[in-house]
Every structure is written in structure tokens, then in C-alpha cells.
Residue frames as qw, qx, qy, qz and C-alpha x, y, z in Angstrom:
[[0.000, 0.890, 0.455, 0.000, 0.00, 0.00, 0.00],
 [0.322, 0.302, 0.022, 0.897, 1.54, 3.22, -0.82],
 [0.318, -0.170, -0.154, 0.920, 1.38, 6.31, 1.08],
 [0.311, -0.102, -0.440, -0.836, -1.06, 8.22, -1.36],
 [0.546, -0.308, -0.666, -0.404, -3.73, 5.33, -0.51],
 [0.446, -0.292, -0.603, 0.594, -3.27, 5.50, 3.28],
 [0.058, 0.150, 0.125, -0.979, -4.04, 9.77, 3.23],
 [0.349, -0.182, -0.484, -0.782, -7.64, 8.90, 1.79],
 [0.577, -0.365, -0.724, 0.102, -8.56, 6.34, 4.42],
 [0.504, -0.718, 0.053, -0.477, -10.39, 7.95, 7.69],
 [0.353, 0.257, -0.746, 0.503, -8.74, 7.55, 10.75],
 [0.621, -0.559, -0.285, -0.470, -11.24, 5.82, 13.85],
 [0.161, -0.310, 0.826, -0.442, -10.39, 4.99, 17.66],
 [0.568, -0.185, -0.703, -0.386, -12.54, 1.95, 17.76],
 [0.271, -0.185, -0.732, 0.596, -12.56, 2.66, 21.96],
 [0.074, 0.458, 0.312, -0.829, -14.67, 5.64, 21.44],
 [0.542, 0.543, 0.624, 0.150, -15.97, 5.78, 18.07],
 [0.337, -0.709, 0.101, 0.611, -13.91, 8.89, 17.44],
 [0.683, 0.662, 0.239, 0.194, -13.62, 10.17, 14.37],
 [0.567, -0.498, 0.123, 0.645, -9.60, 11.53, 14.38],
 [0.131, 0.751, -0.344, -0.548, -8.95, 12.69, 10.87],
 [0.865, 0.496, -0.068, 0.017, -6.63, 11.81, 8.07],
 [0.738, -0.263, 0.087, 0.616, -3.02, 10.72, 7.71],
 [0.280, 0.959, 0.050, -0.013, -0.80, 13.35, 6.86],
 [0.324, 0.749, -0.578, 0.030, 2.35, 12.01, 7.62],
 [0.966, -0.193, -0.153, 0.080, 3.93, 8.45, 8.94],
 [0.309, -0.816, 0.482, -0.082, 7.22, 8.26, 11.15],
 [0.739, 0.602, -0.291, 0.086, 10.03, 5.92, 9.78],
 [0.685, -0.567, 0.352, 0.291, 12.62, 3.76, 11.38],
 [0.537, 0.745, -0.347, -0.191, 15.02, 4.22, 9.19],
 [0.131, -0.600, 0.787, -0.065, 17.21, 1.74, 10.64],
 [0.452, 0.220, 0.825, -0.258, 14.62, -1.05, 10.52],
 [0.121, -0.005, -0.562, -0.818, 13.00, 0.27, 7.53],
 [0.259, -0.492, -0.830, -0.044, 9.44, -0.01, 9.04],
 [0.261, -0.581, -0.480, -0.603, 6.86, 1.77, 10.20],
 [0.150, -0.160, -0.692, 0.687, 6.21, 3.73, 14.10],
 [0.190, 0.626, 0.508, -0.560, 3.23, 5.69, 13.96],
 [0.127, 0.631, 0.625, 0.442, 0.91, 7.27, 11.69],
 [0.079, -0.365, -0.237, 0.897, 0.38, 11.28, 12.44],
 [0.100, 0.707, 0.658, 0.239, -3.03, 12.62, 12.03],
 [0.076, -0.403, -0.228, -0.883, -3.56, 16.26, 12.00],
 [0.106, -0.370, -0.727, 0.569, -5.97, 17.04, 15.40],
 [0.034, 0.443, 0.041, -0.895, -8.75, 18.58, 13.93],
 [0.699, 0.580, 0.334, -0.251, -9.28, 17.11, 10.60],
 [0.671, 0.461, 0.236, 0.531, -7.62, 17.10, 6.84],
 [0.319, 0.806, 0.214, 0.451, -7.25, 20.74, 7.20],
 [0.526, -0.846, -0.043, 0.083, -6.00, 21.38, 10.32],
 [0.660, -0.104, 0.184, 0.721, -2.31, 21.69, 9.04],
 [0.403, 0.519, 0.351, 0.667, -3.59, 24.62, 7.30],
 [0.395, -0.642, -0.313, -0.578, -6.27, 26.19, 9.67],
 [0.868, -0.273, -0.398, 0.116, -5.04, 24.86, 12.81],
 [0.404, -0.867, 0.270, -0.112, -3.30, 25.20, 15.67],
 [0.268, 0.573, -0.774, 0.035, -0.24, 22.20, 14.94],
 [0.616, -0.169, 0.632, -0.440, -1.87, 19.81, 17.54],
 [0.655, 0.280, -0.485, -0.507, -1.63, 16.62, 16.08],
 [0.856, -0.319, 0.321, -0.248, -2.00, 12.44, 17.07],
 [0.022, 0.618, -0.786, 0.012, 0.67, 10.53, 17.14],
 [0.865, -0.027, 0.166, -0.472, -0.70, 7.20, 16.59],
 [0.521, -0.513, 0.679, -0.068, 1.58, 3.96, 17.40],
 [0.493, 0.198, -0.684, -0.500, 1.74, 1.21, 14.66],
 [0.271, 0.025, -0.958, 0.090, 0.84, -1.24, 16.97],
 [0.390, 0.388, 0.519, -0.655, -2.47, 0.43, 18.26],
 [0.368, 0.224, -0.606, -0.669, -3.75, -0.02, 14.10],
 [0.560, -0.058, 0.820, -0.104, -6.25, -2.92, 14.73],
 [0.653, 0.407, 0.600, 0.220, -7.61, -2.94, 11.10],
 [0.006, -0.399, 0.384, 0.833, -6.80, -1.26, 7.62],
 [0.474, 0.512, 0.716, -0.002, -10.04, -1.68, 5.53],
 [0.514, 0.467, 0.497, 0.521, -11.01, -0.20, 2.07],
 [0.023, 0.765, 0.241, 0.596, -12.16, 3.37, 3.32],
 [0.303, -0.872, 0.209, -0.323, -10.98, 3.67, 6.85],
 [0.380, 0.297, -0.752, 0.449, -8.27, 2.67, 9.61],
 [0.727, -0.591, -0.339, -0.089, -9.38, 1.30, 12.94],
 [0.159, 0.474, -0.604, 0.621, -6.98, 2.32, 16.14],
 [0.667, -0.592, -0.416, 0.180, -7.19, 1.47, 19.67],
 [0.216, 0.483, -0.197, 0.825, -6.44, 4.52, 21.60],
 [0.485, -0.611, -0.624, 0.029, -7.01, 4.85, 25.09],
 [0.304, 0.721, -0.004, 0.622, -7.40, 8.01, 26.34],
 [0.556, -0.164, -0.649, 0.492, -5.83, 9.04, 29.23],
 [0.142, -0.809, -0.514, -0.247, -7.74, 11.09, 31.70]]
């Protein structure tokens, strides 16, 4: 899956039904050559523009599904 197809897919916390956003950028072991987190934009697609910078940092291993039109997460928020 390429990059391109990932930014189209919603991003959901499946703990809350949360609706987070969209990707907008992914973090990158480069040493491993793999994947750490997924960075959504707090706010929505636009918040990089319109926004304040606030964004979720979102763990590869919290991902519990990648389906055709969105991403599932497990995110527990902390109070």
C-alpha cells in the first residue's frame, strides 16, 4: 500500500468511536526500515492549514484494522 492510498482512508479509535482525521504524515525507522506511527492532524484534513499544529501521534501497533475506506486504532485516552 503506498502512502497516497493511506491519506484517503479515515482515521477511527474503535474505543470511542472517534472520528480523528486523516493521515498526513507516517514516522520511519530508518534503521529497521518499518513503520512507528501514523500522524493525524488534530482537527481534521485541514487542520495543518487552519489549525493550531496539535496533532495524534498514533503507534503502529495500536492499528487494529486497515479496511477499504478507513483505519481502525485502539487509543485509550488518558484522563
Amino acid at each position: 500500500m503506498r502512502l497516497c492510498e493511506l491519506e484517503k482512508k479515515e482515521v477511527i479509535n474503535c474505543c470511542d468511536c472517534k472520528k480523528l482525521g486523516y493521515i498526513n504524515d507516517l514516522i520511519i525507522d530508518d534503521c529497521k526500515g518499518c513503520i512507528e506511527a501514523l500522524v493525524v492532524p488534530e482537527g481534521g484534513k485541514w487542520c495543518s492549514f487552519f489549525g493550531d499544529g496539535k496533532e495524534y501521534v498514533i503507534p503502529f501497533s495500536c492499528i487494529k484494522r486497515i479496511g477499504p475506506d478507513l483505519i481502525l486504532v485502539e487509543i485509550h485516552e488518558e484522563k
